[in-house]
N, C-alpha and C positions, 0 to 999 in steps of 0.2 A: 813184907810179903808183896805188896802191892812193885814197888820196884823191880821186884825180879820175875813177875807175870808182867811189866811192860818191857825189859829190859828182853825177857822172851820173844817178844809178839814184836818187837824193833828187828831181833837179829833173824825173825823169820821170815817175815814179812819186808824188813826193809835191805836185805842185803840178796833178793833177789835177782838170778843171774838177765832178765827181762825185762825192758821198760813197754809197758803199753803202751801204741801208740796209734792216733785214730789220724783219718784224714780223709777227704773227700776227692769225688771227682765223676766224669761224667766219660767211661767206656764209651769205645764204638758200637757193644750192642746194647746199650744203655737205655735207645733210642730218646734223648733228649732228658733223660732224667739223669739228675746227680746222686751219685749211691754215697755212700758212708760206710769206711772201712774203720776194721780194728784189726794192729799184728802186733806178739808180740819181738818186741827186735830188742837182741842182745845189747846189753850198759856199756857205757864208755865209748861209745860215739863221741867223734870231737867234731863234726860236723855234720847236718844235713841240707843238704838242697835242692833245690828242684831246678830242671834243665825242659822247657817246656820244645824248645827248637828242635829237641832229640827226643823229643816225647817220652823224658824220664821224672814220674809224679814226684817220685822221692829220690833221693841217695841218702846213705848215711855212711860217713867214711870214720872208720877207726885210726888209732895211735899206729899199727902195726904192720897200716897199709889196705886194711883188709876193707871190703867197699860189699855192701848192701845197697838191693834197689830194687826199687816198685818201678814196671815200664806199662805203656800205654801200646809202645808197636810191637806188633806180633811177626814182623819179618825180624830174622834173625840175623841179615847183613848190617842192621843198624843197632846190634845188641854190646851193649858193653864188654859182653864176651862175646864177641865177634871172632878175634884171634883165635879163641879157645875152639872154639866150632868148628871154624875150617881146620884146625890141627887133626882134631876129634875125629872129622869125616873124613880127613883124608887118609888116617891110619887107622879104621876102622872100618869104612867105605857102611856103616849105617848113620842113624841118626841118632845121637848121643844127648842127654842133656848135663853129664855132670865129669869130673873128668881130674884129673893134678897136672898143673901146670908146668911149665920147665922150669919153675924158680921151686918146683917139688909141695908147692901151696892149693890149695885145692879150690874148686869152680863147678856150680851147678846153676841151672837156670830153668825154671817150672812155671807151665802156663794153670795160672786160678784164677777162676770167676772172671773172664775177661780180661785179665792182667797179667805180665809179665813177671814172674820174681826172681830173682837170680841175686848169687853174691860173686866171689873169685877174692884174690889173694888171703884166703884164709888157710892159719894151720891147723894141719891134722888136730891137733886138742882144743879148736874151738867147732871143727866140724859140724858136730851134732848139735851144737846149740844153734849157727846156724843155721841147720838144718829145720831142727820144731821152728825157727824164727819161721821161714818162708813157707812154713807148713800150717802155722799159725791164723794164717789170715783168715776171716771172718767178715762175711757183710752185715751190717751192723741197723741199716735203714735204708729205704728209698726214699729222696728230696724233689720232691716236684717245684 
C-alpha cells in the first residue's frame, strides 16, 4: 500500500509540466535594492543563460528552438523579439505584444513588476504553458 501512495505522489508531483525557478536581481525601479524572484518556467530546458551586455537576467532555451526570457530593458528595439514587433506594428499600425511568426510558431512579450517577459518560437501546443510560465512570476523578497 505504502508503494503505491508513493508511486502516486511521484507521478503527481514529479512529472510536473513546471520547474520552479527563483533568481535575483536589482531593477531600474528597484532603487538599489536586490529583489528575489520566483517563475514557474516550462521542463526540458537544455539551456539557460544570462546575457548581461543585452540586459537579459535569464534565457532558457529549448530542444525545439523555443527561447524563454527574463529582460531588464524596457525599450523594445533591444527585445529579443525585436523582429517580431516591427512586423507586428507595421501590419497593425498599434502596439501589439504577442503575435505568430512567419515560421507559423508563436511570440509574446509582457511587462511584470519591472521586468521584461517574453518567449517566441514556440508551438501552438505548448502556448498556454508558456503563457502561465510568464504569468507565473512572483516577488518573492526584497535583499538589501
Amino acid at each position: 500500500m505504502k508503494n503505491i501512495i508513493y508511486i502516486a505522489l511521484l507521478i503527481i508531483f514529479g512529472c510536473s509540466v513546471h520547474k520552479k525557478v527563483a533568481f535575483k536581481t536589482e531593477t531600474f525601479a528597484s532603487a538599489g535594492k536586490e529583489l528575489k524572484y520566483a517563475m514557474l518556467v516550462p521542463r526540458g530546458y537544455i539551456k539557460c543563460v544570462s546575457n548581461m551586455d543585452n540586459y537579459i537576467l535569464k534565457e532558457f532555451s529549448y530542444p525545439d528552438s523555443a527561447i524563454l526570457y527574463i529582460s531588464l530593458d524596457f525599450n523594445f528595439a533591444n527585445s529579443p523579439n525585436h523582429k517580431n514587433w516591427i512586423k507586428c506594428l507595421k501590419s497593425e499600425g498599434i502596439k501589439c505584444e504577442e503575435g505568430i511568426q512567419e515560421n507559423n510558431k508563436y511570440w509574446r512579450e509582457i511587462l511584470v513588476k519591472d521586468l521584461v517577459l517574453g518567449y517566441y518560437n514556440v508551438n501552438k501546443s505548448q502556448k498556454e504553458e508558456f503563457d502561465k510560465a510568464i504569468e507565473s512570476l512572483k516577488l518573492k523578497s526584497t535583499l538589501n
